[in-house]
C-alpha positions as CSV (number, residue, x, y, z in Angstrom):
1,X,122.2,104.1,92.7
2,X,121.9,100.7,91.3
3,X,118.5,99.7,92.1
4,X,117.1,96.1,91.7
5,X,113.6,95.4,91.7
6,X,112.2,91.5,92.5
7,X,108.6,90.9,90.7
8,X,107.2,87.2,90.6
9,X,105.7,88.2,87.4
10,X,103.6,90.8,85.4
11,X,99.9,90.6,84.8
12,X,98.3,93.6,82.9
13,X,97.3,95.4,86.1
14,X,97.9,98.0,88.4
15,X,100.9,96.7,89.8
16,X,102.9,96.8,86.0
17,X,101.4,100.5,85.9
18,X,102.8,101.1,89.0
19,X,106.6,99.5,88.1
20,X,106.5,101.1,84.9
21,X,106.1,105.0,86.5
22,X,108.6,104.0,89.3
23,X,110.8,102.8,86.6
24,X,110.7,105.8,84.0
25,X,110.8,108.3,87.2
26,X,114.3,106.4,89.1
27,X,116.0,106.0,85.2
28,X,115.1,109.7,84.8
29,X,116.8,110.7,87.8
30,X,119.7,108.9,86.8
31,X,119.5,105.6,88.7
32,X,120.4,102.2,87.1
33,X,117.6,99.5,87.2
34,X,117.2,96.0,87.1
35,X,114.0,93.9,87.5
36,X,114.6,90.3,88.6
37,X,110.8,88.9,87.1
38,X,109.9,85.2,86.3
39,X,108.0,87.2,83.0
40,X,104.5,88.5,81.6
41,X,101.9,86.6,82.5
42,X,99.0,86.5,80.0
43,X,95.6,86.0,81.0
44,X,93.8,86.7,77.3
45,X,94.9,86.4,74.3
46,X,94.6,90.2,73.5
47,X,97.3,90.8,76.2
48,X,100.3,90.1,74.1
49,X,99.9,93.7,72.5
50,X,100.3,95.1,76.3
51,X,103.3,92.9,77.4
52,X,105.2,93.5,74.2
53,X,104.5,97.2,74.8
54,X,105.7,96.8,78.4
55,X,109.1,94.9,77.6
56,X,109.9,97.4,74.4
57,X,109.3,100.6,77.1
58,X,111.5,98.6,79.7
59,X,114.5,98.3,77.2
60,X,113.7,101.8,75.9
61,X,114.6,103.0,79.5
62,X,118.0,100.4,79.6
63,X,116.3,98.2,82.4
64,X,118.1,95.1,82.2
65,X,115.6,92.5,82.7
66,X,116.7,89.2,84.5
67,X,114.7,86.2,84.2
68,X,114.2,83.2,86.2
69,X,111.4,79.9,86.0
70,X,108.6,79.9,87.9
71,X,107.8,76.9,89.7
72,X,104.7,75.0,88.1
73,X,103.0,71.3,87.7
74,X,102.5,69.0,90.4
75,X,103.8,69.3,94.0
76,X,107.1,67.1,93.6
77,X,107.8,69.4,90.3
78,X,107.1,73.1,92.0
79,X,109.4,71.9,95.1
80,X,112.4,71.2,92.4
81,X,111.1,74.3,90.3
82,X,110.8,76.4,93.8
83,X,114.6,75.6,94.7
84,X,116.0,76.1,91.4
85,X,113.9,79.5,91.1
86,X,115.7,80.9,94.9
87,X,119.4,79.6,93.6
88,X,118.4,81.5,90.2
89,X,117.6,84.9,92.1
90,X,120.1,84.3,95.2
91,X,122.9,84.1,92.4
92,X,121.4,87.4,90.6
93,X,121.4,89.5,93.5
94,X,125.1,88.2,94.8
95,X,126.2,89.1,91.3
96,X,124.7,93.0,90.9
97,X,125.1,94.2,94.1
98,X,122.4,96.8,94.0
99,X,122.8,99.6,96.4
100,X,118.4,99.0,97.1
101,X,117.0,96.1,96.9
102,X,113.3,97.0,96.4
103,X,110.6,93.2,96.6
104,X,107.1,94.1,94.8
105,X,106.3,90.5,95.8
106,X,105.7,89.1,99.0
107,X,106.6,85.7,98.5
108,X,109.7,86.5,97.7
109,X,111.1,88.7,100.1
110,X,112.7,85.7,102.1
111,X,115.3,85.9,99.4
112,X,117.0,88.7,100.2
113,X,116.1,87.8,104.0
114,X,117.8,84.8,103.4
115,X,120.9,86.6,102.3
116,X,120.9,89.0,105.2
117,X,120.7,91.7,102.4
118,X,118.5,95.0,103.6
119,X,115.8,95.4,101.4
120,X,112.5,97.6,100.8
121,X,109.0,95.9,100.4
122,X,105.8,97.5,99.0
123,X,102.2,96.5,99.9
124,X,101.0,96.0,96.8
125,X,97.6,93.6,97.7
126,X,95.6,92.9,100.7
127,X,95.0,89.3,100.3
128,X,98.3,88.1,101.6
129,X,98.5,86.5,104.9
130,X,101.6,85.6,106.9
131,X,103.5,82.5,106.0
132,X,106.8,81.1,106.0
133,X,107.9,82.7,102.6
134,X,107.1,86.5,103.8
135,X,110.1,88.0,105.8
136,X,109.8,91.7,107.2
137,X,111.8,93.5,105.0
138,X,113.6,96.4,106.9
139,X,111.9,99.3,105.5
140,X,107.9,98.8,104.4
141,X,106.5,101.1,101.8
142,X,102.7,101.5,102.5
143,X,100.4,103.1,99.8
144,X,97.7,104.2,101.9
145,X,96.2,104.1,105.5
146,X,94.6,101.2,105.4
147,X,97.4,99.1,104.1
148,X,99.2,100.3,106.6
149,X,96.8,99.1,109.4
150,X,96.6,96.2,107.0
151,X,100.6,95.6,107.5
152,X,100.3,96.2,111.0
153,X,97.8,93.9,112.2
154,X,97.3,91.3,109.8
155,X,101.0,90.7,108.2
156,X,102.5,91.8,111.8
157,X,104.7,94.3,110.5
158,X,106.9,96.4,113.1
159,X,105.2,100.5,112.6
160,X,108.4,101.8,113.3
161,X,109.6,100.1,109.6
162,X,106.5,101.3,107.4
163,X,107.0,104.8,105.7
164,X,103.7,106.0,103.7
165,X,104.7,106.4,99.9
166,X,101.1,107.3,97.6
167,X,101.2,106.6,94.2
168,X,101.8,108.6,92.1
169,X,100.6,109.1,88.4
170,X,101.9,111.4,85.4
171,X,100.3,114.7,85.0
172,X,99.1,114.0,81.2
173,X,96.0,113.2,83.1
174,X,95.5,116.5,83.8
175,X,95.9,117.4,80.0
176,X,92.4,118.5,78.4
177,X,91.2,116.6,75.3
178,X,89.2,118.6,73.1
179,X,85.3,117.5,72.7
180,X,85.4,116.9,68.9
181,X,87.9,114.2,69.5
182,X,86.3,112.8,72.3
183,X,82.6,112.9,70.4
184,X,84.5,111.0,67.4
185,X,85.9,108.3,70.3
186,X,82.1,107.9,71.3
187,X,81.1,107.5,67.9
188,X,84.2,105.0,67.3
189,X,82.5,103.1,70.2
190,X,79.1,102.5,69.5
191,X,78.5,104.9,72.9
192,X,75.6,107.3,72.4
193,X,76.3,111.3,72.4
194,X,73.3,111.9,74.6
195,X,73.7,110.3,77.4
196,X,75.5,110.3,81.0
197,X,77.8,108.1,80.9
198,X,78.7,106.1,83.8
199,X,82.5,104.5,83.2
200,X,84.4,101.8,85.0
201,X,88.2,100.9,84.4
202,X,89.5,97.9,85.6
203,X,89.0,93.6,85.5
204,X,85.6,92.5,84.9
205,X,85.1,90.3,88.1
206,X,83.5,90.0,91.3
207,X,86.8,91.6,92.9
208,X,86.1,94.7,91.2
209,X,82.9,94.7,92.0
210,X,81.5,94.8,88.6
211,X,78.7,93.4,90.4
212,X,77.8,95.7,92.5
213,X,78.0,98.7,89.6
214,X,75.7,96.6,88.1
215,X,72.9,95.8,90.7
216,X,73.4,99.7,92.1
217,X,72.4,100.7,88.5
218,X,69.2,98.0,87.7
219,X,68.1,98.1,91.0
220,X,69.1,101.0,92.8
221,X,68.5,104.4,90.2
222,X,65.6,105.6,89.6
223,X,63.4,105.1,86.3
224,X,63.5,108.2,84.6
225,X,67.5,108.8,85.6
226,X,68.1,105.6,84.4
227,X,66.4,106.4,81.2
228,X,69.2,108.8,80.7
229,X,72.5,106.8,81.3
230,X,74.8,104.7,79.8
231,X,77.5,102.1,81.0
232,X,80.9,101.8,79.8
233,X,83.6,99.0,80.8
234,X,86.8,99.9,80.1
235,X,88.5,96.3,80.8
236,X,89.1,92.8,79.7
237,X,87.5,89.8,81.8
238,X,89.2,88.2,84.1
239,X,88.6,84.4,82.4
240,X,86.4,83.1,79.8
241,X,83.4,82.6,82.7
242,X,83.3,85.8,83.2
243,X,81.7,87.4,79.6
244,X,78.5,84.9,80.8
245,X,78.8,86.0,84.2
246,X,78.3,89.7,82.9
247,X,75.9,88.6,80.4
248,X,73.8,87.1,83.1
249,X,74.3,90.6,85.9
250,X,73.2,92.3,82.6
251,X,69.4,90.4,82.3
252,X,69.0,90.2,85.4
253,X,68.9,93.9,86.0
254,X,67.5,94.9,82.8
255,X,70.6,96.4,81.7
256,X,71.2,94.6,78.1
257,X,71.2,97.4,76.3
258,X,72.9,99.8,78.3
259,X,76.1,98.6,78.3
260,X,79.4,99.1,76.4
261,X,82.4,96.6,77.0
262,X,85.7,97.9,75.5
263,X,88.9,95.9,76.0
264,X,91.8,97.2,78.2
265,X,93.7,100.5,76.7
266,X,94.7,103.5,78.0
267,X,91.7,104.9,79.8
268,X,93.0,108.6,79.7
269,X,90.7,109.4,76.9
270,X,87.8,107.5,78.7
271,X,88.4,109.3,81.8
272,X,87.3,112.7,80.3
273,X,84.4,111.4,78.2
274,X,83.0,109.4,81.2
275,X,80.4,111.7,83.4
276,X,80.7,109.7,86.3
277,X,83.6,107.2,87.3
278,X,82.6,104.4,89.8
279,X,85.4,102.2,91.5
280,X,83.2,99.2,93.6
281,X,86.3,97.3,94.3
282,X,86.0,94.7,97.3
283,X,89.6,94.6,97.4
284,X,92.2,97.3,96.6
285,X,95.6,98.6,98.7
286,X,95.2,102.2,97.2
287,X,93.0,102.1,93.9
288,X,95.3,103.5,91.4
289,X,92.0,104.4,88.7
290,X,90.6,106.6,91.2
291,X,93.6,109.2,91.2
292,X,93.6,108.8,87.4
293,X,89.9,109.7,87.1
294,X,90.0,112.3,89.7
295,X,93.0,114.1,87.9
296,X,91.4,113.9,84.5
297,X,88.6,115.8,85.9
298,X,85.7,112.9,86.6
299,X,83.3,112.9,89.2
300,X,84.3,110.1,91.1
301,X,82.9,107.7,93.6
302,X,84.3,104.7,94.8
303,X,83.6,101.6,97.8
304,X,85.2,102.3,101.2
305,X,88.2,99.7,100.4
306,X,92.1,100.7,101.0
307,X,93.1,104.1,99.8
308,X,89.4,106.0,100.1
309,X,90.0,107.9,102.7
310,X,93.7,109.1,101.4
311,X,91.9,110.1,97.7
312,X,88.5,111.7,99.1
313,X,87.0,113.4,101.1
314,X,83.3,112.3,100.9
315,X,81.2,115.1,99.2
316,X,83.7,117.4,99.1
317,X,85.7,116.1,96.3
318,X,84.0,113.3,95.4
319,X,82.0,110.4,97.2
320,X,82.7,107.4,98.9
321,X,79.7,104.5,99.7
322,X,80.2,101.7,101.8
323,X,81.8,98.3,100.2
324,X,78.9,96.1,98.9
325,X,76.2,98.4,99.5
326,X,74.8,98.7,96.4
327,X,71.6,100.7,97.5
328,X,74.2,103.3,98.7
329,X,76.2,103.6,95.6
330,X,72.6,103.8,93.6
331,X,71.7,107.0,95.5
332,X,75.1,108.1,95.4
333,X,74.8,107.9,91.7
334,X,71.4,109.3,91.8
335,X,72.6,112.6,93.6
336,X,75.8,113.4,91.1
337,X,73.8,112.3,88.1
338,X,70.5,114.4,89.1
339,X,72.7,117.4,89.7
340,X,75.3,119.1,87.1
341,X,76.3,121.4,89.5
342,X,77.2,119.2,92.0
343,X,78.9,116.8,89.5
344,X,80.9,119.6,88.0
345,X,81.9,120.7,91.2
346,X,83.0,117.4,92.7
347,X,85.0,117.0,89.7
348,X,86.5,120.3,90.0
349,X,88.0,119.8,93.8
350,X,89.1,115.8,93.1
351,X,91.3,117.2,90.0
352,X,92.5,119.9,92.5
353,X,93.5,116.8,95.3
354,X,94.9,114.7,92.6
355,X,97.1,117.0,91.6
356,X,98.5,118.7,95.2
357,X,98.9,114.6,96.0
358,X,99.5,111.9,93.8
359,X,101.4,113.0,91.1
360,X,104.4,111.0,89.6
361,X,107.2,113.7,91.3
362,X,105.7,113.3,94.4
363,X,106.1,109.5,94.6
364,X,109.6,108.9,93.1
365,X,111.2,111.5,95.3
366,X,109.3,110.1,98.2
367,X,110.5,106.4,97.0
368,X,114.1,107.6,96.8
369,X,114.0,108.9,100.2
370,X,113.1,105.9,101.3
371,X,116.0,104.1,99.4
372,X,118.2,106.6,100.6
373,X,116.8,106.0,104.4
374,X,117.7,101.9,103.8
375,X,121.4,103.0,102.3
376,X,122.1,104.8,105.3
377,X,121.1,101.8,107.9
């Protein structure tokens, strides 16, 4: 099939994870690809290592990236911008004819609505709202339950379009690394060898909850466990504001020196040498570093947002706490941290779900039944 995919733009994030795995699984079953993208967007300067790495692995697979402009400046210049940018994409997908149209954005999916094309639409975020750029797209790729119910009552979406698709991640997270290599990454690091380490993978911001890691930790854990812990940050800040932001969290709890801030890289590594994983996201459609740390063998806990319930089943295979509670997540903490045996075995099951569930197979053939559902309407 000749499959074209619509993205407003890359940020260094979940969603170019996810595009990237759904890319390298559909080329490697033989499908042609296309990506219709106004670019990479860079938030730091340290990005441009990550975006080149991204556009040499996209022409590595022979995806043929088309480009267009995204609208910017002042209202009279994004209206011009705006119509030049739907002519741009209109003409592109009159001129491939993909067999699937597939919209990762939701802004955009009036385009192919506009050309009475059918077209598949993911639920990537759950800060959307309806408005007069979002058209239904005929089939509705949810990642989890609760962007589902999100689709349904929020966005309006008809239940009889959505089809539940997981992500899906590769199996190298399931691949052991040996403790010598991960005592020399600690020691590459600055991160003490005898400690519990509690780990975090994602933006540094209030989204993320950073926050409430933070205050679960300073405030939340007892004296003598905290005593025996350290933080790392595996993640690059989502603006300039945000290193004070941190820097304040950090006095304010009494955390200063129990913190290690890496920039953004592949977390596999991490993942293993971490004790405990913590996602506190306030906001999340399926949580993407949760299945990662589960299937590299972490203890993980995460907030209650989209995607908990899919990935865990509290205290069996890991924990889940209630979003913004950090007095829960502190005794949550407590518990696994106070406990080997407990950790051990929580980590033990969670690799075990990972891997019966969210693996990369299991999300590209799902994907392409979906595609092949839409070709057959």
């Amino acid at each position: 099939m000749k499959i074209v995919f619509i993205v407003m733009r890359f940020g260094k994030d979940g969603l170019a994870t996810n595009i990237l795995d759904l890319t390298r699984g559909l080329v490697h079953k033989g499908h042609e690809l296309h990506i219709i993208t106004s670019g990479f967007k860079s938030i730091a300067s340290d990005d441009y290592t990550f975006f080149e790495k991204l556009k040499t692995e996209f022409n590595t697979l022979g995806v043929q990236l088309h480009y267009f402009k995204e609208p910017s400046g002042n209202a009279l210049k994004k209206g011009f911008g705006s119509i030049a940018s739907l002519v741009k994409i209109s003409s592109l997908l009159v001129q491939l004819k993909a067999d699937v149209i597939h919209c990762h954005s939701p802004n955009l999916t009036f385009i192919p609505w506009l050309l009475r094309k059918k077209y598949v639409s993911t639920v990537h975020a759950d800060t959307i709202r309806p408005n007069a750029r979002y058209k239904h797209p005929n089939l509705l790729i949810a990642v989890s339950k609760g962007s589902q119910e999100f689709t349904e009552t929020v966005m309006g979406s008809p239940s009889e379009s959505i089809r539940m698709v997981y992500h899906g991640i590769s199996d190298r997270f399931a691949n052991e690394i040996p403790q010598e290599d991960l005592k020399a990454l600690k020691i590459k690091n600055g991160i003490p060898t005898n400690k519990l380490i509690i780990g975090f993978v994602g933006r540094i911001s209030e989204m993320k909850g950073t926050d409430i890691l933070m205050e679960a930790i300073g405030k939340y854990l007892p004296g003598p466990l905290k005593e025996k812990i350290h933080i790392v940050l595996v993640g690059d800040y989502l603006n300039k504001d945000k290193e004070q932001w941190l820097e304040n969290m950090l006095q304010e709890n009494q955390l200063q020196d129990m913190v290690t801030v890496l920039s953004f890289q592949d977390p596999k590594p991490f993942y293993q040498l971490f004790d405990v994983f913590v996602l506190p996201s306030r906001s999340d459609t399926f949580g993407l570093v949760a299945v990662e740390a589960m299937m590299s063998g972490c203890c993980t806990i995460r907030a209650n947002s989209n995607g908990a319930y899919d990935q865990i089943d509290d205290g069996v295979n890991g924990m889940i706490f209630p979003m913004e509670d950090a007095q829960q997540l502190g005794q949550k903490l407590a518990q696994v941290l106070s406990d080997e045996n407990l950790r051990e075995t929580l980590a033990k099951k969670g690799k075990e779900k990972a891997l019966a569930n969210f693996t990369h197979k299991q999300m590209i053939d799902n994907t392409l039944k979906v595609y092949e559902e839409l070709v057959s309407m």
